[in-house]
N, C-alpha and C positions, 0 to 999 in steps of 0.2 A: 504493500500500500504506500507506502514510503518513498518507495523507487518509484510508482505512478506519478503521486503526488510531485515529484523533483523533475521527473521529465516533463508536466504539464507547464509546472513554472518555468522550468527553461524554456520551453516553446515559447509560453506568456512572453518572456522579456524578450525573446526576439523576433516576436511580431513584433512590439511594440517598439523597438529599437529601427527596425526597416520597414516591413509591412506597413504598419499605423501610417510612419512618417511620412512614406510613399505615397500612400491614398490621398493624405490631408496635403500634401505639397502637389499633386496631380490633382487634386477637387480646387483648390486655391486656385492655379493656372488655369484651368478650363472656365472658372465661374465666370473671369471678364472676357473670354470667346464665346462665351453663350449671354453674357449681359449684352452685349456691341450686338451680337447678332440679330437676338431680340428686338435692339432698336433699331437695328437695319432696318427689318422685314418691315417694321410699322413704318417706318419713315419711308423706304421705297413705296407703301403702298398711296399713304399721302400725297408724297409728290405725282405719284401715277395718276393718280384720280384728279390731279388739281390742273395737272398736263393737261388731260383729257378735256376735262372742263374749259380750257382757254380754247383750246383746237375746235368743239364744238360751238363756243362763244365764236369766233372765228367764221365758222362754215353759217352762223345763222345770220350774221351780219351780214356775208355774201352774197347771202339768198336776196334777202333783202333789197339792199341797196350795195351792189359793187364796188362803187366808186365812193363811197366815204374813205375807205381804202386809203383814198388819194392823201386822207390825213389822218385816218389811226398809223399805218404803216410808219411815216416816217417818225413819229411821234414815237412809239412805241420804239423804235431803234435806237432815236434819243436817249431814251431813259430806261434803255435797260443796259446800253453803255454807258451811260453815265453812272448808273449805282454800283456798275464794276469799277469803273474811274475812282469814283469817289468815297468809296468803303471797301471794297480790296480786291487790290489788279490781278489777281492770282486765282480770281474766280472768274476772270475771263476763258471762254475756250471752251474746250470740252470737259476737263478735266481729268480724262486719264494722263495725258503729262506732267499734272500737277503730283499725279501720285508716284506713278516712276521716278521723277526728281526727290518726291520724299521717301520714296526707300532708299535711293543711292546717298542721300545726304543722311537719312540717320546713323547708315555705317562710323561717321563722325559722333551720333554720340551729340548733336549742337543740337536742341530744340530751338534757339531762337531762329536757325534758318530754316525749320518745318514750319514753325506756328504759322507764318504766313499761307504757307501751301495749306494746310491742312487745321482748318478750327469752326468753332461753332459758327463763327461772324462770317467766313467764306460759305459754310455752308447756305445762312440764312441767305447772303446775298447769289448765292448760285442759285437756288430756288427764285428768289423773287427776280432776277436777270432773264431769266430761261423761261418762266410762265409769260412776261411780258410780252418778252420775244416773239413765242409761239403765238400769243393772242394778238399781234402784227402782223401775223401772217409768215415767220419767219420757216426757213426748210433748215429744221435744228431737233436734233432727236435728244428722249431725255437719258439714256442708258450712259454715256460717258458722265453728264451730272452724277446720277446715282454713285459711279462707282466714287467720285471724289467726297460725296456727301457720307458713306460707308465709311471708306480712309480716314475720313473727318472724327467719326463718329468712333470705329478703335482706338486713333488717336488719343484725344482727348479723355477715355475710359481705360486708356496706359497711364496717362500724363494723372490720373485721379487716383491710382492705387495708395495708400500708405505706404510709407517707409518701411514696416516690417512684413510685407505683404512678399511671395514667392517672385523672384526678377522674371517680366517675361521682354524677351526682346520686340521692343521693338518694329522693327523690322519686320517680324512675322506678323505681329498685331496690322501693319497697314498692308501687308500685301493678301492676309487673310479675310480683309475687312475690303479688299476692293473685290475679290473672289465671292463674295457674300453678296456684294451690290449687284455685281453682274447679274448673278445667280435670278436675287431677287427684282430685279430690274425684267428681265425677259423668260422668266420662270425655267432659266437653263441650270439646273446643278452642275452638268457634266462639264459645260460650258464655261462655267466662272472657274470649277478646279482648271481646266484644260486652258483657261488665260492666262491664270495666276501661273502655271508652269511655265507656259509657251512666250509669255510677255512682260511678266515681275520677276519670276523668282530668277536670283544665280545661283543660291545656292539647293542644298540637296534634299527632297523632300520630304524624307527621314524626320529631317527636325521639325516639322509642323503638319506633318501629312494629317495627325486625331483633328489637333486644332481648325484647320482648315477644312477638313469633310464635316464635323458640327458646327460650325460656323456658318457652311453653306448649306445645310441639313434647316436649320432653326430659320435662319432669313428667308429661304425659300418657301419653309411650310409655314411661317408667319404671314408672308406676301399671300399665300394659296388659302389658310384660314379668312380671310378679306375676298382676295379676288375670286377663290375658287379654286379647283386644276386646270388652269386654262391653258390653249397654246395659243404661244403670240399672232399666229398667223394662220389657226385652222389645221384641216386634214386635207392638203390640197391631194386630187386624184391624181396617181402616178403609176398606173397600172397599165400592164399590154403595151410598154415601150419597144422601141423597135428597136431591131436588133441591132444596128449599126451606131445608135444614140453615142456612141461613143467620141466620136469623129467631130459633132456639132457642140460638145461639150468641150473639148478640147477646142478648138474654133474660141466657143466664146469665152474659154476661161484666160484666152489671151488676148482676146480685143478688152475684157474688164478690167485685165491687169495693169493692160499699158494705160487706159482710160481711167483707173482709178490710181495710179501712180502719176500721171498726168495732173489731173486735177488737183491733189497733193502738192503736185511741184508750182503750179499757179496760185495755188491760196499761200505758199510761202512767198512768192516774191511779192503778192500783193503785199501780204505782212511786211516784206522786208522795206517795201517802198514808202506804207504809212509811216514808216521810223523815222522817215525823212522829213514830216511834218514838225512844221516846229511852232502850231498854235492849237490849241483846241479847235478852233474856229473851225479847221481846217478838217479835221476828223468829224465835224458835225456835216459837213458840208459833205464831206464824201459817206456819211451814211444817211443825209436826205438823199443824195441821188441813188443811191441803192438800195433805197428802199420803190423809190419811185418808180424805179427799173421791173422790182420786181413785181410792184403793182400791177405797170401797163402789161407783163409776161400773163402772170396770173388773169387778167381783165380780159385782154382782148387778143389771146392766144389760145391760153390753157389754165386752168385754174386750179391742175394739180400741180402747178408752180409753187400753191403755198403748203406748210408744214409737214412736217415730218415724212411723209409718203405711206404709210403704214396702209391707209384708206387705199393709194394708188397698187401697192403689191395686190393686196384683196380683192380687188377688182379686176386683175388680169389673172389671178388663180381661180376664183373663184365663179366667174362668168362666164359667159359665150363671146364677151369679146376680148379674144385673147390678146390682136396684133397691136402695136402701140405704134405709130408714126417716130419718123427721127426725131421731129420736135421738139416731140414731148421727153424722148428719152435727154435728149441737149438743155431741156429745161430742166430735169430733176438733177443735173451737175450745175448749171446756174444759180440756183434755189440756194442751194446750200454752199459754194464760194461765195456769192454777195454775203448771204449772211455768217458763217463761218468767220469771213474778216473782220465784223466789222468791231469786235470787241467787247463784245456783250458774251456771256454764259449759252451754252448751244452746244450738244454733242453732233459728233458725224456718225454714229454709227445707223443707226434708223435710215438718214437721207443717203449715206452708202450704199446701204442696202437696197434702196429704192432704184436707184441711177442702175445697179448689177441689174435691181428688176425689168427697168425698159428696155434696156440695150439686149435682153435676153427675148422679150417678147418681140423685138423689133427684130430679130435675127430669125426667130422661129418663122414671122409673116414673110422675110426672103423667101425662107427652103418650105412654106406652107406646110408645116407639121403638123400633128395632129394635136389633138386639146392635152392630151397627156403628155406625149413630148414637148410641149410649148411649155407647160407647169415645168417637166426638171429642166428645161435651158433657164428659167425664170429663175429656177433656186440656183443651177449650176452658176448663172450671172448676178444673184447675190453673194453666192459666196466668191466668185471672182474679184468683185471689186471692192468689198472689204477687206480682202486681201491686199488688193495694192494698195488700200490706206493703210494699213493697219500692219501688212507683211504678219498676218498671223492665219496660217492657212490652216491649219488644226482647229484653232479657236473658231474661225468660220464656217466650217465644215459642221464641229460639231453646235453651234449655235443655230446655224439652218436647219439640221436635222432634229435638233428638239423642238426649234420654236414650230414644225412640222410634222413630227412625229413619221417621218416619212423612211424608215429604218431599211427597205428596200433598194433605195439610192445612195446608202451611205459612200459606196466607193466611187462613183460618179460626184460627190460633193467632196473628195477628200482630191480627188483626181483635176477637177478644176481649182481647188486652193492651191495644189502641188502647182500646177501650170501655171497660174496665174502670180504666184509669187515669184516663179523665174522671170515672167516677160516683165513683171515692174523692176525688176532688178536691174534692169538693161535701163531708165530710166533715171531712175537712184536706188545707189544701195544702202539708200535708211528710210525708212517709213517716215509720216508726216508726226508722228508723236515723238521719235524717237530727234528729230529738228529740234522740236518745241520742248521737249525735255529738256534737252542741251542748254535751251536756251535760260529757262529757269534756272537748273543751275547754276550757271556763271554768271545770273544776275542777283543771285544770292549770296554765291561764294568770292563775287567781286565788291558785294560793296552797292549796288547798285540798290536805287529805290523803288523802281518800278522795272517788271521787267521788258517792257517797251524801249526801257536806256540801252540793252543790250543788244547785238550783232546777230541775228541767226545765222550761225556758220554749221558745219560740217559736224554731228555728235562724234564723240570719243570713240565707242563701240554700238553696235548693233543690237537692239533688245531681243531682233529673232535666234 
């Protein structure tokens, strides 16, 4: 009994010496990955619902009367660069380069060069920039917002631990916390883990693999307790393709690449040429007329010129009218360079996606496909030319394929991301984030106050 009794105690003392310790030091670290994620899911689904709301405010005004247009648009451009101007320049854009510049910079360990990237005040003003926008009419998706609003949001619930609280880096807090926006942003699990790898992380994902599958576990079924199980984009039909599909997917996964690598390279040099501005004046003046631009496009051309394009993908998957005109496809890459530049809060992934959508529908009305073949050139052409934005062929691939549910096409979407990130490569070889990344940085790490003072040159290294 003796000898029971002495082996139970020594078990005792050494759980409680490792085990215990282990449990309570691994429940400690995980409680602020499932607190941040929790506010993720709610906060993506807010901002969802508030997007929506402008974008419909938007289409009822249109109905209406057209042309007041003539002076919400520019107005609205106004002042939703102006609350970036004037409450923090760092929530201009889209904000996933806001986030990649705060994981390379907290390697350093400097909070004062995050807090601008990444804080409550950025966040607030991301959201109120980006609803304005859209309810102008702007072609600006909210998915890049979400993800800096998540960053935002582990941030600040690292930056709140106590002193005696388990250390978590960092580093994995914002790149698990942009993984979670995604996630929650386009109801893609697979898709937020498969960016955070394919486009944040360097290092190995050993050290945050728990943290990051609940993280994206909790935001996503936050979002879906709200929204529902939705998919972003329906169950488009993709059945009985023909056998050769192969050939036409290849085709357009290179005309999107060099057109989405394209476009990338024009919204930089616009950027690079407003630096040259040297009055406010002058930055108002070049977003009345781009707003006006886009008015008369919208007005008296096409009027899927205005927001995010989500309604326009829907419309060519889900209808009899499959073919899109060049126009229109040249107008859903117009829509979103005017607005993209003009320095207001605005993601590109959604208007990406869209411009892949017409140039894919416009190709299938060449070769007269059939309805189901025209849907995968459609997806094949969204995931082409978020690729050549974004040079993230994986993350594209598999964001189509959830926001679709289309599991039959997978290697036809991974086959046009493959393609299509070679031909933008021939164009540059750094995606449009990986610029503007650069650029933050060394307007942080130089000193600078705004990062409008600094140069877009050439990034250090490639995030793909």
């Amino acid at each position: 009994m003796s000898l029971f009794t002495g082996i139970r105690r020594r078990l005792k003392i050494l759980f409680d010496r490792t085990g215990s310790k282990r449990f309570k030091n691994g429940l400690l670290q995980a409680i602020p990955f499932w607190t941040a994620s929790l506010i993720t899911g709610l906060a993506a689904v807010a901002y969802s619902k508030l997007f929506s709301l402008a974008e419909k405010g938007t289409q009822f005004i249109f109905q209406r009367n057209s042309y007041l247009f003539f002076i919400i648009t520019p107005v609205c451009f106004v002042i939703a660069w102006w609350l970036v101007r004037r409450f923090s320049t760092y929530a201009r854009g889209s904000g996933i380069p806001q986030v990649m510049a705060a994981i390379e910079l907290s390697s350093a360990h400097d909070d004062e060069k995050i807090k601008p990237l990444l804080s409550l005040k950025v966040l607030l003003v991301k959201v109120c920039s980006s609803i304005v926008m859209v309810f102008g009419g702007g072609a600006i998706g909210r998915e890049g917002p979400t993800i800096q609003i998540a960053g935002s949001v582990f941030y600040k619930i690292n930056q709140w631990l106590p002193a005696w609280w388990p250390k978590i880096s960092r580093k994995n807090m914002i790149m698990t916390g942009a993984a979670a926006g995604l996630a929650a942003a386009f109801n893609t699990p697979l898709g937020g883990i498969v960016f955070a790898v394919e486009e944040l992380t360097k290092t190995h994902m050993n050290y945050f693999k728990t943290a990051l599958f609940s993280a994206v576990i909790i935001a996503g079924l936050t979002a879906q307790g709200f929204l529902g199980p939705y998919l972003y984009f329906g169950y488009p039909d993709v059945s009985n393709l023909s056998r050769f599909m192969f050939l036409p997917v290849i085709i357009i996964a290179i005309v999107t690449g060099f057109t989405g690598s394209i476009l990338s390279k024009l919204m930089l040099i616009i950027l690079r040429w407003k630096k040259t501005f040297t009055s406010q004046y002058k930055h108002i003046i070049y977003l009345i007329i781009s707003a006006l631009i886009l008015c008369c496009l919208a007005i008296f051309v096409n009027p899927a010129t205005f927001g995010s394009g989500k309604d326009f993908i829907a419309h060519i998957l889900f209808t009899n009218q499959k073919y899109t005109s060049w126009d229109v496809s040249l107008l859903r890459m117009i829509g979103p360079m005017l607005s993209f530049t003009s320095g207001a809060a605005g993601g590109i992934f959604a208007p990406s996606l869209s411009a892949g959508a017409g140039l894919g529908s416009l190709m299938a009305g060449w070769f007269q496909l059939t309805a189901t073949d025209t849907n995968l050139l459609v997806l094949s052409g969204m995931v082409g030319f978020l690729t050549g934005v974004t040079r993230t062929p994986f993350t594209s691939a598999i964001l189509v394929l959830e926001m679709t549910d289309r599991h039959n096409v997978i290697f036809f979407l991974i086959l046009a991301g493959m393609i299509a990130g070679m031909a933008a490569f021939i164009i540059d070889k750094h995606s449009l984030y990986d610029h503007l990344r650069g650029e933050y940085v060394r307007s942080l790490t130089s000193g600078a106050e705004k990062p409008g003072e600094s140069v877009i040159q050439t990034p250090a290294y490639s995030a793909t």
